[in-house]
Backbone as CSV, one residue per row, in Angstrom:
resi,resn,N_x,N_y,N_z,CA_x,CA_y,CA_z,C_x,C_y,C_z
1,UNK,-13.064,-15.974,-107.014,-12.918,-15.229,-108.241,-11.642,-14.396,-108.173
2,UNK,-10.683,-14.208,-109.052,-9.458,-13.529,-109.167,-8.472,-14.283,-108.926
3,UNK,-8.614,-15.547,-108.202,-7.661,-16.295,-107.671,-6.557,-16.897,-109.112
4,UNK,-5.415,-16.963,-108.719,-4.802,-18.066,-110.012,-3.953,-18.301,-109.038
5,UNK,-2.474,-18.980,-109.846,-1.829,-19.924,-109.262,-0.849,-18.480,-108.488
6,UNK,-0.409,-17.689,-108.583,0.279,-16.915,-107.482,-0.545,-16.535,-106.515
7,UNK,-1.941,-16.710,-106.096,-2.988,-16.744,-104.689,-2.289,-18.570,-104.183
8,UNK,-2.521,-19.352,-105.066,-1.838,-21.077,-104.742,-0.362,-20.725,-103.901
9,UNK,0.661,-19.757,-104.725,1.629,-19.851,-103.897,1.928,-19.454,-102.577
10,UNK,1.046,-18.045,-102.778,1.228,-17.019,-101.365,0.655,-17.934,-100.451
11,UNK,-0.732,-18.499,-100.513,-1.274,-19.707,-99.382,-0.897,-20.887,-99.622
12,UNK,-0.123,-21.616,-100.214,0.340,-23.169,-99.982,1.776,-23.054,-100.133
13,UNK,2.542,-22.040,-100.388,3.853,-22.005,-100.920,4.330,-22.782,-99.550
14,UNK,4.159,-22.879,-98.546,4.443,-23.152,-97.397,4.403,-24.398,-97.232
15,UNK,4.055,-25.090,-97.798,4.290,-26.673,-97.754,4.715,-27.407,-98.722
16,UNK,6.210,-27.491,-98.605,6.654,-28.827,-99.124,6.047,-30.322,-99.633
17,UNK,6.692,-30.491,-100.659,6.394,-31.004,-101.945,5.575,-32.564,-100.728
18,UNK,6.969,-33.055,-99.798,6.466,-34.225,-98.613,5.289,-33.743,-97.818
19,UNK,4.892,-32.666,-97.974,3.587,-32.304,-96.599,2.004,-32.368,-97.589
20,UNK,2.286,-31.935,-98.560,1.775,-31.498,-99.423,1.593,-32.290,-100.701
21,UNK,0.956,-33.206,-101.238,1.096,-33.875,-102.541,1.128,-32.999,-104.083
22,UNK,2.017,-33.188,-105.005,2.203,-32.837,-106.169,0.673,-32.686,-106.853
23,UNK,0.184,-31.230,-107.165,-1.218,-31.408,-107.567,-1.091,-30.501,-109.149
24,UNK,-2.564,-30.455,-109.794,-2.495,-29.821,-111.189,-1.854,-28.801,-110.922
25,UNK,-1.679,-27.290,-109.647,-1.487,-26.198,-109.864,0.062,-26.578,-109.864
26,UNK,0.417,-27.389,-109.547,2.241,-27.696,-109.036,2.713,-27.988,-110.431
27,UNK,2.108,-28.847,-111.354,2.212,-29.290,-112.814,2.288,-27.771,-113.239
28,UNK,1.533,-27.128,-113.642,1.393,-25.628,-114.168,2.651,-25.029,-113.754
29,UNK,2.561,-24.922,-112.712,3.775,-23.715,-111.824,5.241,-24.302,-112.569
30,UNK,5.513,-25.479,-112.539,6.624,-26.291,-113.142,7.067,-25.998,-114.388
31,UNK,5.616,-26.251,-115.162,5.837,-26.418,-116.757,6.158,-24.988,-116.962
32,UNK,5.634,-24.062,-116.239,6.002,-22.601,-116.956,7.726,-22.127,-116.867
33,UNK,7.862,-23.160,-115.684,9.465,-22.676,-115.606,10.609,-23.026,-117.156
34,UNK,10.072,-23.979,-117.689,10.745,-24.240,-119.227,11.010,-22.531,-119.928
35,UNK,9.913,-21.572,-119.816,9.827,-20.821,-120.733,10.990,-19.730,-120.239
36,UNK,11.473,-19.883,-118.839,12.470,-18.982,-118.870,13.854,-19.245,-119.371
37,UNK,14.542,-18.644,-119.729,15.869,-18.884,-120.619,17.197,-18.851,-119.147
38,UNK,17.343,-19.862,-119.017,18.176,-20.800,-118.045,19.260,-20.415,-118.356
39,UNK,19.682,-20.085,-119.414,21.208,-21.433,-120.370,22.660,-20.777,-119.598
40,UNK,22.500,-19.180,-119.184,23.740,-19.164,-118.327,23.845,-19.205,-116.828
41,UNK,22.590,-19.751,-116.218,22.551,-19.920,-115.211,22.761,-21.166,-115.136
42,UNK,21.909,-21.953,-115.323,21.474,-23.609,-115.186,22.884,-24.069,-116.157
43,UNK,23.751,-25.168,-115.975,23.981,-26.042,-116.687,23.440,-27.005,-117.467
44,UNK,23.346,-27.398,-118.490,23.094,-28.777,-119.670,23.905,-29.842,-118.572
45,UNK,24.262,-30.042,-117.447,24.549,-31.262,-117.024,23.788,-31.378,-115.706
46,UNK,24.562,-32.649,-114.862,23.345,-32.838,-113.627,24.244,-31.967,-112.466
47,UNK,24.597,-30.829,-112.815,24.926,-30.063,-111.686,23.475,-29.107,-111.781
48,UNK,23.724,-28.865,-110.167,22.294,-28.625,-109.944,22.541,-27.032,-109.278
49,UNK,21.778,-26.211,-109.151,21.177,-25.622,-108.472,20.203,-24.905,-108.061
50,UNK,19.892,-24.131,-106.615,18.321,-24.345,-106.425,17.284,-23.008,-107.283
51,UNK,16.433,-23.802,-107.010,15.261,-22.535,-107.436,15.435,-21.171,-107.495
52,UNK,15.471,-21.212,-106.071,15.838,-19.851,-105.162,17.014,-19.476,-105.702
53,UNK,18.216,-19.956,-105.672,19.276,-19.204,-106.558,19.113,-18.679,-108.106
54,UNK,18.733,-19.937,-108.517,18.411,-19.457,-110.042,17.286,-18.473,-110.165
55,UNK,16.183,-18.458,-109.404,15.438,-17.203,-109.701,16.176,-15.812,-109.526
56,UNK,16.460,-15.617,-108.361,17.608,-14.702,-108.268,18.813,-14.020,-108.679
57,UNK,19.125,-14.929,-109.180,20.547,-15.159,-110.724,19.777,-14.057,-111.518
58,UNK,18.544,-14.596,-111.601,17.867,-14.061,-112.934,17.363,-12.693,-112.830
59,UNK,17.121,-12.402,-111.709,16.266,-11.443,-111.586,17.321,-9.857,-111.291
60,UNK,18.635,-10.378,-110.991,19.539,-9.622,-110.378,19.957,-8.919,-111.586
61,UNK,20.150,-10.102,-112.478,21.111,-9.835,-113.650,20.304,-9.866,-115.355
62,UNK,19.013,-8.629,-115.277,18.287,-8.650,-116.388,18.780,-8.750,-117.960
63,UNK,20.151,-8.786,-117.849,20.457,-9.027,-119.345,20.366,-10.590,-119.680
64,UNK,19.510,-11.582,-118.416,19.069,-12.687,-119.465,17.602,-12.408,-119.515
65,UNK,17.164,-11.448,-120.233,15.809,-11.665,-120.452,15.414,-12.521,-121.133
66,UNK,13.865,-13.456,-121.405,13.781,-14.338,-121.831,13.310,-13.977,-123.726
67,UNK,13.880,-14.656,-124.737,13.825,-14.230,-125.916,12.610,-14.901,-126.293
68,UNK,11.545,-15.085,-126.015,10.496,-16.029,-125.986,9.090,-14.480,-126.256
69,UNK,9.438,-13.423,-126.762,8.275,-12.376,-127.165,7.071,-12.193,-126.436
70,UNK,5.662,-12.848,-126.628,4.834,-12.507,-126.757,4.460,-13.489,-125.079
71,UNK,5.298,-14.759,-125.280,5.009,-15.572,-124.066,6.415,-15.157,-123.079
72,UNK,6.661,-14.626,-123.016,7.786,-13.854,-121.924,6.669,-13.895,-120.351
73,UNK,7.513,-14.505,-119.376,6.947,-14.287,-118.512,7.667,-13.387,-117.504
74,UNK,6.725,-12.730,-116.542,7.189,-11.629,-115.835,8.244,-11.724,-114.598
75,UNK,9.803,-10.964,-114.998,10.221,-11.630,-113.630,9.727,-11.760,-112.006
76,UNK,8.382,-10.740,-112.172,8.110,-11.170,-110.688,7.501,-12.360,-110.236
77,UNK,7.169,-13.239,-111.029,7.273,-14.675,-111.103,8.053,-15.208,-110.488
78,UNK,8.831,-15.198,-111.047,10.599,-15.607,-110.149,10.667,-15.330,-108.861
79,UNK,10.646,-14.018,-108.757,10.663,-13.501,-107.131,9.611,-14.375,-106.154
80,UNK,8.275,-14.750,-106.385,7.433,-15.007,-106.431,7.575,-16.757,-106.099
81,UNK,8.301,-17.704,-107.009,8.037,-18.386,-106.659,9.713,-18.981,-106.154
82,UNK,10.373,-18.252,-106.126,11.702,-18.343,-105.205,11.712,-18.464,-103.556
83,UNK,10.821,-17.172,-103.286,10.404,-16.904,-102.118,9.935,-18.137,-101.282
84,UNK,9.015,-19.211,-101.797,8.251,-20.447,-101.728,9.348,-21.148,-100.562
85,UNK,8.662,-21.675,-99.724,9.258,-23.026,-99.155,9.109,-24.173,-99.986
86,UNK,7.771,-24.191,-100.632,7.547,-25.014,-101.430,8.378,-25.472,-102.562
87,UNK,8.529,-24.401,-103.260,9.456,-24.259,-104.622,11.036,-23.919,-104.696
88,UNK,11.112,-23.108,-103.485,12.605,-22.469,-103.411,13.446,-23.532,-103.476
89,UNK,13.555,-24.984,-102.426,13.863,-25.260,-102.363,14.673,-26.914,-103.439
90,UNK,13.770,-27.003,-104.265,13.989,-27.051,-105.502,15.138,-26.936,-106.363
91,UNK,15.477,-28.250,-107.147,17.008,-27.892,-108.028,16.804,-28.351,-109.405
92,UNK,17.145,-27.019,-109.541,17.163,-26.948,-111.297,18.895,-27.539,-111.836
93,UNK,18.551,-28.732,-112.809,19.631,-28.992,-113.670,19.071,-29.408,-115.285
94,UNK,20.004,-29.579,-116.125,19.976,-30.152,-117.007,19.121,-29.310,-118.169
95,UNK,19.427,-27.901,-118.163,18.940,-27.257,-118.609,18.899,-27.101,-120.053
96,UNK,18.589,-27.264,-121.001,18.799,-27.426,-122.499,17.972,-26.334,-123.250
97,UNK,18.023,-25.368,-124.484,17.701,-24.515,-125.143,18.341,-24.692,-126.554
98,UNK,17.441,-25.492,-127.797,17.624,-25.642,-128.811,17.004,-24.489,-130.033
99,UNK,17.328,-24.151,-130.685,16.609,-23.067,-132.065,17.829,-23.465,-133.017
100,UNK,17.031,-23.937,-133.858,17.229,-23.493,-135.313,16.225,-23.291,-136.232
101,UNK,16.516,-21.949,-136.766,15.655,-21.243,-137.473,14.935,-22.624,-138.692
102,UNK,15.486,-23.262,-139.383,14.977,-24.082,-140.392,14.077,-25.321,-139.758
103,UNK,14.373,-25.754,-138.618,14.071,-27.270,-137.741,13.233,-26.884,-136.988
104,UNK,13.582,-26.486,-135.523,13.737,-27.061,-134.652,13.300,-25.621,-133.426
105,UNK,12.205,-25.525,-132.272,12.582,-24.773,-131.108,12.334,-25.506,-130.386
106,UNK,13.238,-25.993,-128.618,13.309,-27.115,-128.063,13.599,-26.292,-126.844
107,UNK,13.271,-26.848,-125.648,13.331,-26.559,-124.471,13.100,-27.333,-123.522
108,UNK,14.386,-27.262,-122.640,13.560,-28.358,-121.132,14.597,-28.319,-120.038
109,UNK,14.043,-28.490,-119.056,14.777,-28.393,-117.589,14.582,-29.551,-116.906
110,UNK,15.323,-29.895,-115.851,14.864,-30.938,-114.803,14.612,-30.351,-113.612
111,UNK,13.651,-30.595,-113.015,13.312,-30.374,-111.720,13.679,-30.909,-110.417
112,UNK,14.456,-31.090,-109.733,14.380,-32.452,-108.341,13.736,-31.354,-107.085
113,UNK,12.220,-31.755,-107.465,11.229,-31.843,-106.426,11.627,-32.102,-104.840
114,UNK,12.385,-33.289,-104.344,12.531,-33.885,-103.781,13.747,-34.819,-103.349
115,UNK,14.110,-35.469,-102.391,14.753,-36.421,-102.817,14.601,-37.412,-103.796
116,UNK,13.217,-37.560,-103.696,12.711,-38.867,-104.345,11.861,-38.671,-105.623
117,UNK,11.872,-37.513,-106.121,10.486,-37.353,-106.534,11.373,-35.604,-107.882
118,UNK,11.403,-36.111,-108.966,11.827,-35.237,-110.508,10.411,-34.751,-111.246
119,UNK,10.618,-33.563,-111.804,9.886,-33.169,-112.846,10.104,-32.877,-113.408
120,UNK,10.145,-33.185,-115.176,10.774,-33.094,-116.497,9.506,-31.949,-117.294
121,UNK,10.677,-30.508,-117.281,9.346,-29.500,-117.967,10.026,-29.391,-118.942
122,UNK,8.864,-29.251,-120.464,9.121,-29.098,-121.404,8.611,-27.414,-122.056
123,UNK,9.316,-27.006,-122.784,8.840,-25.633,-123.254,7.773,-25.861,-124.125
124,UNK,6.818,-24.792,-124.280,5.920,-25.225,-125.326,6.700,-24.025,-126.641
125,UNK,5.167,-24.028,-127.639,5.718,-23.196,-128.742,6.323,-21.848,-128.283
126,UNK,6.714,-21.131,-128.849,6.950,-19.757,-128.579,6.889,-19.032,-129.659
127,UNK,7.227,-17.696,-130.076,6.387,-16.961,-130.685,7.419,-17.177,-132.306
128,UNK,8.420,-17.627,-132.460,9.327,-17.820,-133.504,8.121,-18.684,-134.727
129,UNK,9.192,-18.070,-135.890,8.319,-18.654,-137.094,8.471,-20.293,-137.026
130,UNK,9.194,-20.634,-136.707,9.889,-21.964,-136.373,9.245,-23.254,-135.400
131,UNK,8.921,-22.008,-134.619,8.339,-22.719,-133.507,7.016,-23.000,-133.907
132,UNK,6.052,-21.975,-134.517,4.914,-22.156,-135.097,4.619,-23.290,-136.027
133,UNK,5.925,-23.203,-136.946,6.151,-24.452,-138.045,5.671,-25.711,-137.436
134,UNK,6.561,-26.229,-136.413,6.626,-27.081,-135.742,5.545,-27.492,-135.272
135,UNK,4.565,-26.616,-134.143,3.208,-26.820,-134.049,2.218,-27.284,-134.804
136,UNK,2.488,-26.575,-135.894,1.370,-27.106,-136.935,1.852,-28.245,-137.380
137,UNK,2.864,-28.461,-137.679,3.326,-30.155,-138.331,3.269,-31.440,-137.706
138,UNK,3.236,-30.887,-136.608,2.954,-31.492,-135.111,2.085,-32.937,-135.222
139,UNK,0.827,-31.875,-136.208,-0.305,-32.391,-136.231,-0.180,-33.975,-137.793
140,UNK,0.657,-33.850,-138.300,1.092,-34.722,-139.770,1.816,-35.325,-139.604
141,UNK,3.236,-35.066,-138.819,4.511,-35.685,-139.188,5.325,-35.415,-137.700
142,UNK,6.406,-36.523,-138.062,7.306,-36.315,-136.600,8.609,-35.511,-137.117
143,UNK,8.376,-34.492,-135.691,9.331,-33.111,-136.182,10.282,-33.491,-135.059
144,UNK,11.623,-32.591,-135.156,12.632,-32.506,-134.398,12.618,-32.393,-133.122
145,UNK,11.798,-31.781,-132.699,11.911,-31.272,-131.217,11.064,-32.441,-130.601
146,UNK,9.890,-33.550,-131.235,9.759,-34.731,-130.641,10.934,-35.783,-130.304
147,UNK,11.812,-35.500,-131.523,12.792,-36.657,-131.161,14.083,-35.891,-130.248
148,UNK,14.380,-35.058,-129.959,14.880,-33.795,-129.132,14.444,-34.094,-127.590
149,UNK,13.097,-34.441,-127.777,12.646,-34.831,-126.150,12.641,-35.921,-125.752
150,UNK,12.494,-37.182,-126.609,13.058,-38.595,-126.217,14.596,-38.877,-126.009
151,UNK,15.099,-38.253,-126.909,16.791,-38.197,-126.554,17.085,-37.303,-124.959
152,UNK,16.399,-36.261,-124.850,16.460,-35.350,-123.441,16.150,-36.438,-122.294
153,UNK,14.822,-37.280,-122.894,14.603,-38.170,-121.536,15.520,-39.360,-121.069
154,UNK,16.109,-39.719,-122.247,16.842,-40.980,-122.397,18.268,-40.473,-121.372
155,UNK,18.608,-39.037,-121.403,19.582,-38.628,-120.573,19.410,-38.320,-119.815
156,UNK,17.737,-37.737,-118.945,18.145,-37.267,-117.614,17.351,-37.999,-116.622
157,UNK,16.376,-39.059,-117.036,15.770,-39.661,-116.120,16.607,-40.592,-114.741
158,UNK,15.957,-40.133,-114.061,16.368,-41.178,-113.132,15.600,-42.188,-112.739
159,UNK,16.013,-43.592,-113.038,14.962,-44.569,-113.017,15.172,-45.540,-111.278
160,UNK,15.755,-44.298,-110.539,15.418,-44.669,-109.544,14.701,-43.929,-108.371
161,UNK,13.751,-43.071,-109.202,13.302,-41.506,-108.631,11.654,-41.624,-109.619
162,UNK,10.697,-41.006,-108.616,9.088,-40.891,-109.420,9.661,-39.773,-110.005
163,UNK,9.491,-39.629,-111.668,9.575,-38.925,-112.602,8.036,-37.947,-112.992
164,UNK,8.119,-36.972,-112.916,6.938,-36.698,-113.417,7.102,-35.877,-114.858
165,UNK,6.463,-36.073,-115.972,6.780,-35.298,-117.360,5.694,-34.511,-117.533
166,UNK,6.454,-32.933,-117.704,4.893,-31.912,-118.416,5.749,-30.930,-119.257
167,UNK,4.515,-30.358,-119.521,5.051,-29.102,-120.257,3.426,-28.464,-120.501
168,UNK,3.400,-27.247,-120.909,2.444,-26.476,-121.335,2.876,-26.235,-123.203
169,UNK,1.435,-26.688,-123.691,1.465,-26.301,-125.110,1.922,-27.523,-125.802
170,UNK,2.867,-27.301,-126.850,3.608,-28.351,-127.348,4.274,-29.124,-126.627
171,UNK,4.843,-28.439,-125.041,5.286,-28.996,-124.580,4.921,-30.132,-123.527
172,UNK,3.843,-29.808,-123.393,2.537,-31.367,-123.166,2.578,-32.172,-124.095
173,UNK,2.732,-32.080,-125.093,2.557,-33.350,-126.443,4.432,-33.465,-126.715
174,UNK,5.207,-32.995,-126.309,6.011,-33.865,-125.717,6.598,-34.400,-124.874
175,UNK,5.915,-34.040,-123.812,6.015,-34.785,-122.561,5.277,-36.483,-122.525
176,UNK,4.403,-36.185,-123.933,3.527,-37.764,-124.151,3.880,-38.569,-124.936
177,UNK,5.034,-38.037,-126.024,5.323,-38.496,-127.074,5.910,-39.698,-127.174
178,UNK,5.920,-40.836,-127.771,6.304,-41.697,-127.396,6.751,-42.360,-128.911
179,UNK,8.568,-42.319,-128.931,8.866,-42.836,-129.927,8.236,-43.953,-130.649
């Protein structure tokens, strides 16, 4: 009882992604990383760098707080899962952050887990009127930020690497979406 996924890190953070198999709490821990706002740390290309730096980047230099309101997550998160053998070691590229107020809120990172082994996190809704839009239309019609994430995949997969796709929220239903 009390346990969640930062009790997962403090006791498993210690084993690497190879010692250790990719499990639901690793999916979670991943997908939440979409919701932090990357864009002057992380590059939009396949330059990479690690976890551990980019948490740190972030945490040093609070004027990127994340513009995401109500789902803002706490930087001691970061600290938290930087620290990780598990996670630190980890490289963030391909970082992307879309809004437009009329369309569109879009989000996603690449993960390289591994040598061998990517995880494609997607942002879910966030607290924008926009983003809400989107959610609900979700449910009728194909909106922007579905075709936003097939174009994202079409550029960063590596189809010579186990890919894994998530996201929390919307960003689970486009991690499934399938043109």
């Amino acid at each position: 009882m009390g346990e969640n996924y930062l009790t997962y890190l403090k006791y498993r953070g210690d084993l690497l992604i190879e010692e250790a198999p990719f499990n639901d709490i690793d999916n979670l821990i991943l997908s939440e990383l979409s919701y932090f706002d990357f864009s002057e740390i992380v590059r939009e290309d396949d330059t990479s760098i690690s976890l551990k730096d980019a948490c740190q980047l972030m945490v040093k230099n609070q004027s990127y707080k994340q513009n995401i309101g109500l789902f803002a997550k706490p930087f001691s998160l970061l600290n938290t899962i930087a620290d990780t053998k598990r996670y630190g070691t980890m490289k963030l590229s391909n970082f992307i952050n879309r809004y437009d107020e009329k369309k569109m809120q879009f989000a996603a990172v690449k993960i390289q887990m591994s040598d061998h082994m990517n995880y494609i996190s997607f942002r879910g809704t966030d607290d924008t009127l926009t983003g809400w839009k989107e959610d609900f239309s979700i449910s009728f019609e194909i909106v922007p930020s579905q075709k936003a994430a097939a174009d994202y995949l079409n550029q960063v997969i590596d189809k010579n690497k186990d890919n894994i796709i998530g996201g929390h929220s919307k960003g689970g239903h486009l991690a499934v979406y399938d043109v």
